[in-house]
TORMIFI-968846 format. One record per residue (C-alpha): x, z, y; residue in three letters; residue number from 1. Coordinates in steps of 0.001 Angstrom, whole numbers. Layout:
# residues N
+---------+---------+---------+------+-----+
!       X !       Z !       Y ! code ! pos !
+---------+---------+---------+------+-----+
!       X !       Z !       Y !  ALA ! NUM !
...
+---------+---------+---------+------+-----+
This chain:
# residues 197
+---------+---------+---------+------+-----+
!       X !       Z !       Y ! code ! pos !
+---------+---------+---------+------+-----+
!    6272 !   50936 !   31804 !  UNK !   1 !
!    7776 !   47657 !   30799 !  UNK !   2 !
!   11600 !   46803 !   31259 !  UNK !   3 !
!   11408 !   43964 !   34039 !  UNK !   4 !
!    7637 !   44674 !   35301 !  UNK !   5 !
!    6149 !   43226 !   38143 !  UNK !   6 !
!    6104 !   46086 !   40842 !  UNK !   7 !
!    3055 !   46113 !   42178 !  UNK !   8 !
!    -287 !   44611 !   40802 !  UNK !   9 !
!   -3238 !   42009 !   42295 !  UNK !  10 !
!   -5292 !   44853 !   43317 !  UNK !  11 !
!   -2036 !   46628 !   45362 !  UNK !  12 !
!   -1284 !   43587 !   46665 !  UNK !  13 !
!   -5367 !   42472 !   47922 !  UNK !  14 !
!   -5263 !   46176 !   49579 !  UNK !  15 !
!   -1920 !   45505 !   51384 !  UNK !  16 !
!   -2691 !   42240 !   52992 !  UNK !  17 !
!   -6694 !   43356 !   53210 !  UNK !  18 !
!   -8245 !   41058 !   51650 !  UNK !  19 !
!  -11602 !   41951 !   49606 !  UNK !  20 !
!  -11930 !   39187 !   46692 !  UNK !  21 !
!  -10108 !   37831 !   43814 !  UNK !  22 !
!  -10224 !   33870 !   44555 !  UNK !  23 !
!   -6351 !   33961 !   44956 !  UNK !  24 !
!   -5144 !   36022 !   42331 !  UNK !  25 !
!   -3611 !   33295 !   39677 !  UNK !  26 !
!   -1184 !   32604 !   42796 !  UNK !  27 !
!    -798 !   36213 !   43972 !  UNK !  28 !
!     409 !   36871 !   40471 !  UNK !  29 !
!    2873 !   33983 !   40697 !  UNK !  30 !
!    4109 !   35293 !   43715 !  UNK !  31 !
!    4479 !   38843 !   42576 !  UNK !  32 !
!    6182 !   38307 !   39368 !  UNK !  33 !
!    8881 !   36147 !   41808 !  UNK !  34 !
!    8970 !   38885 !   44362 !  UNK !  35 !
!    9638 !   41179 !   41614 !  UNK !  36 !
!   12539 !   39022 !   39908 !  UNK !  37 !
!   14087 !   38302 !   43826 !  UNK !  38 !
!   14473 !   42488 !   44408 !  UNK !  39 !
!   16000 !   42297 !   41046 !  UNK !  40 !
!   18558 !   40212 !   41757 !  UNK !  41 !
!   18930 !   41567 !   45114 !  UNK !  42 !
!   19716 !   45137 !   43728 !  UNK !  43 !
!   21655 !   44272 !   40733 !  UNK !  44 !
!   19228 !   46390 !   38570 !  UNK !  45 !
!   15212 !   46495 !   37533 !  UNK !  46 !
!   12720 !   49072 !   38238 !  UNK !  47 !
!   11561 !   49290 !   34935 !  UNK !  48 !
!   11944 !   51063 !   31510 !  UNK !  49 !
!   12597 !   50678 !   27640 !  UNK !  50 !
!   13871 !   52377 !   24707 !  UNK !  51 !
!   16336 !   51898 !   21938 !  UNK !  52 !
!   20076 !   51037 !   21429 !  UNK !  53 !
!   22368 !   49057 !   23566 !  UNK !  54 !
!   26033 !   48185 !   23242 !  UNK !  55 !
!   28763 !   48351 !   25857 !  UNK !  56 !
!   32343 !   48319 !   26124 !  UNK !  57 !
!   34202 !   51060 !   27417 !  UNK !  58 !
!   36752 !   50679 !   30156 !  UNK !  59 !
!   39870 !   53145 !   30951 !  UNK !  60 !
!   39991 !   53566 !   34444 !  UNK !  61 !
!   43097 !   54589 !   35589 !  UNK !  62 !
!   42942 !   56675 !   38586 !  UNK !  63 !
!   40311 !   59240 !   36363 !  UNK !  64 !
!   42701 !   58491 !   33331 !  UNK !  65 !
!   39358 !   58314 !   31306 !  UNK !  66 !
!   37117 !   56340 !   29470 !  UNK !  67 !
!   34286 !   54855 !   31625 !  UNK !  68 !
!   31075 !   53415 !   29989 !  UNK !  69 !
!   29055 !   51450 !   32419 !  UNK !  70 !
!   25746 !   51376 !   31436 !  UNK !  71 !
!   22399 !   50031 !   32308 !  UNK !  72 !
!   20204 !   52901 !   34902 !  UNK !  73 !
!   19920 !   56307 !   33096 !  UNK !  74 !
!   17311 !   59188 !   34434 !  UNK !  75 !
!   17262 !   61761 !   31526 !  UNK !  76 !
!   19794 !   62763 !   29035 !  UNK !  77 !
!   17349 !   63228 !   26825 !  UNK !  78 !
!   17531 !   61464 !   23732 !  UNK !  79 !
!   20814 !   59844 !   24964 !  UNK !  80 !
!   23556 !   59326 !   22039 !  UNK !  81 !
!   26366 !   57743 !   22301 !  UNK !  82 !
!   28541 !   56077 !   19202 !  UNK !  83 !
!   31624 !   54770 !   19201 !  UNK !  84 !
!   32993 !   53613 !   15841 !  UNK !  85 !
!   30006 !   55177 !   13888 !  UNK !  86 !
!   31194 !   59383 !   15432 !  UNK !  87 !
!   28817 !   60298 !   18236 !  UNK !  88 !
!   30453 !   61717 !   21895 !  UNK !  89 !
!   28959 !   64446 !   22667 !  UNK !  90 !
!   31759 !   65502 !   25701 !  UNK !  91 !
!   30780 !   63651 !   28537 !  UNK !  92 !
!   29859 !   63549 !   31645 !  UNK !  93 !
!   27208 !   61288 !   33893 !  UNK !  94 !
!   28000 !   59519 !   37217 !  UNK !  95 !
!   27538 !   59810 !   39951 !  UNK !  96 !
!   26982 !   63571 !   40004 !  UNK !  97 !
!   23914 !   63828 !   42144 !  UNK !  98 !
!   22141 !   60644 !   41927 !  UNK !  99 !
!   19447 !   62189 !   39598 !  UNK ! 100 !
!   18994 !   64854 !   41991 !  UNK ! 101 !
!   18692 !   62270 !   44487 !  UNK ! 102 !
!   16354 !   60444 !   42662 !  UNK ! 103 !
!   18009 !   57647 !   42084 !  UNK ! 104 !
!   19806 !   56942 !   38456 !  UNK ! 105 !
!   22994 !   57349 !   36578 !  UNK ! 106 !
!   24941 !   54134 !   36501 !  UNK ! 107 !
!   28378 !   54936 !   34020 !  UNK ! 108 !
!   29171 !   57558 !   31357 !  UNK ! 109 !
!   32808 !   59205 !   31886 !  UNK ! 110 !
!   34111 !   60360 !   28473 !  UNK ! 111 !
!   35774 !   63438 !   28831 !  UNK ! 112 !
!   39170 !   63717 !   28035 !  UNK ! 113 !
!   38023 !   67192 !   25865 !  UNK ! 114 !
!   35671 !   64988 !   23597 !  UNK ! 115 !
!   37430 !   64727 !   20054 !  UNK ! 116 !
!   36336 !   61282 !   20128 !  UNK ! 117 !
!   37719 !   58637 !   22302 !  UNK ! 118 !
!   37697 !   54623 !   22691 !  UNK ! 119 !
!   40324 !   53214 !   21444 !  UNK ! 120 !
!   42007 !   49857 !   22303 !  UNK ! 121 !
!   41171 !   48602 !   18942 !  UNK ! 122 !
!   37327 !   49247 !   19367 !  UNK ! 123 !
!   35856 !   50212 !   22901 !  UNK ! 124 !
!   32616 !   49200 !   21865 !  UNK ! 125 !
!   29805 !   51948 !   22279 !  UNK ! 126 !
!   26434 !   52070 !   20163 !  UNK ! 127 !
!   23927 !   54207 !   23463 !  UNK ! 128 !
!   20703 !   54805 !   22878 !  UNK ! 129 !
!   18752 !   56168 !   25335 !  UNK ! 130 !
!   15314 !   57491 !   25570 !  UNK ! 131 !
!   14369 !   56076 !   28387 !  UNK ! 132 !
!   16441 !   53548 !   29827 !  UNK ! 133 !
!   15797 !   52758 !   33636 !  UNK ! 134 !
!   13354 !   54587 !   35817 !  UNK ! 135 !
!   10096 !   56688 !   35255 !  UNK ! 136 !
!    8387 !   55437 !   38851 !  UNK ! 137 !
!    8989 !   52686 !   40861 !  UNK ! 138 !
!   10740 !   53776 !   43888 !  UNK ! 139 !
!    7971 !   53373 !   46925 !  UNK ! 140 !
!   10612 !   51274 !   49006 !  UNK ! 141 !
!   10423 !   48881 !   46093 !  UNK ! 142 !
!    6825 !   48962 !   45504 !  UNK ! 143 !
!    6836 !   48241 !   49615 !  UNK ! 144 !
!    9513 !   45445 !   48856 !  UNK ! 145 !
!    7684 !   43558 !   46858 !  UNK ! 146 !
!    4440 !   43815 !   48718 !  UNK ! 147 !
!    6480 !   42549 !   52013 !  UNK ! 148 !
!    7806 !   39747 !   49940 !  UNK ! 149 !
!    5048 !   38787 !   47733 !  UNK ! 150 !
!    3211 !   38519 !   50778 !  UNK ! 151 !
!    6106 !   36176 !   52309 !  UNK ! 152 !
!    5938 !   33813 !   48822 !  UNK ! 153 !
!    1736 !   33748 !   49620 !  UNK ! 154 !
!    2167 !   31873 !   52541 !  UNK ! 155 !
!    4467 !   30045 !   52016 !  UNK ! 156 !
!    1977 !   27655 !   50204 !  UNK ! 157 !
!    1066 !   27293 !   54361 !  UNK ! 158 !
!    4120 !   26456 !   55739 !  UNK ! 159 !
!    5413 !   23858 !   53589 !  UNK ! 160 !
!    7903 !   22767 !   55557 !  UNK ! 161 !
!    9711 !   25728 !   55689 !  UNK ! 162 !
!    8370 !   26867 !   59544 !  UNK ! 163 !
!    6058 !   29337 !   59470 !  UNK ! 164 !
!    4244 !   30480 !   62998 !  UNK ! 165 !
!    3803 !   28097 !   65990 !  UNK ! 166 !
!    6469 !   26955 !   68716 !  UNK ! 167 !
!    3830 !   26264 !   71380 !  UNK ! 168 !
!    3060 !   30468 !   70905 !  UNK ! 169 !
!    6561 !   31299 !   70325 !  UNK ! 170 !
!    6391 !   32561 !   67163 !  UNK ! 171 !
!    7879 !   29804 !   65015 !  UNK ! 172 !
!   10430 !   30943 !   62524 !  UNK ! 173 !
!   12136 !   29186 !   59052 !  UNK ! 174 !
!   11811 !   30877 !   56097 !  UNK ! 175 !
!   15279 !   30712 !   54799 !  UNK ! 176 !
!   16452 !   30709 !   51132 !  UNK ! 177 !
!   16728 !   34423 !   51104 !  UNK ! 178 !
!   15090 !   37539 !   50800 !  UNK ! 179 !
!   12645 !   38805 !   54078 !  UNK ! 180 !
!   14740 !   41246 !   56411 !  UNK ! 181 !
!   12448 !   43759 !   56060 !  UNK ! 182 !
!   12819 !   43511 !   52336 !  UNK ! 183 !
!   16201 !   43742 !   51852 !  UNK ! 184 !
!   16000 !   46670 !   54842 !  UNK ! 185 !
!   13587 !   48547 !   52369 !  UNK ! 186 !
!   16392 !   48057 !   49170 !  UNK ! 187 !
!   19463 !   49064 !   51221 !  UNK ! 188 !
!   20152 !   52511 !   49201 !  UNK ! 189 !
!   19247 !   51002 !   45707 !  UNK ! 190 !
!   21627 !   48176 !   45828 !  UNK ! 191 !
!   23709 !   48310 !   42834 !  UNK ! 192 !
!   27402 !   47740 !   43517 !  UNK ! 193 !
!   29248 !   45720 !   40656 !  UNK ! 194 !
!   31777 !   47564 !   38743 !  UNK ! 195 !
!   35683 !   46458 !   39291 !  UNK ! 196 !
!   38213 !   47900 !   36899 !  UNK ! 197 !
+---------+---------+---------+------+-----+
């Protein structure tokens, strides 16, 4: 899996809606890819996967009186290394405790205060790599997401004034600048907060 993929495909997204052919698919894809890139920004995070190193900065937080690394999502500690100044850290711990058990993903590394190596204020940058970053499956409330809102960006192309339904029926709504209710019902638990030091 890609880092930033679209979360669900043509063929997904023909069986959702129930649709048997293929005339529409340039603009499904248009549609998915954005539907994909709106529950990104919606969550703070992507769905996706990669490999290799990444630098951060490491933060003291004060009420733990440790280091903190926030990171991009982790699910494995395997192949994770961590650098900082060249020495690898290999007391640590990840957080939050149970999300992996949870199935959902580590978000910050917490440097033990045992580890013989420790950020300093003169260099608090960190060499990770991790193998993989991200997720190994797409959560099925995202995959359900982005059919919901891929589906919402289709037909749009049909209400282009922004008023989808009909008032003489009663079922005239706006599509606001924002993400469906449903959608953002379906990514409540896998919002990512933003980290305040």
């Amino acid at each position: 899996m890609a880092w930033k993929p679209d979360y669900i495909d043509t063929a997904a997204f023909s069986e959702f809606v129930r649709v048997d052919d293929t005339v529409d698919d340039a603009v499904v894809q248009v549609a998915i890819t954005s539907a994909s890139r709106a529950i990104d920004a919606a969550t703070n995070r992507q769905f996706g996967s990669a490999t290799g190193e990444r630098l951060y900065t490491a933060q003291p937080n004060y009420d733990l009186g440790l280091w903190v690394v926030v990171v991009d999502d982790i699910q494995t500690t395997d192949g994770l290394v961590i650098l900082c100044d060249g020495e690898e850290i290999t007391e640590y711990r990840m957080d939050p405790p149970n999300a992996v058990a949870d199935g959902k993903v580590w978000t910050r590394i917490v440097i033990k205060e045992s580890s013989s190596v420790q950020p300093t204020g003169a260099d608090m940058e960190m060499a990770i790599t991790a193998d993989p970053w991200g997720w190994s499956a797409i959560p099925d409330a995202v995959v359900h997401a982005a059919e919901l809102q891929t589906n919402r960006f289709v037909n749009r192309r049909d209400s282009w004034a922004g008023v989808a339904g009909s008032p003489d029926s009663g079922t005239e709504i706006r599509l606001l600048k924002q993400l469906d209710p449903d959608v953002r019902m379906s990514l409540t638990d896998y919002v990512r907060p933003r980290e305040v030091f």
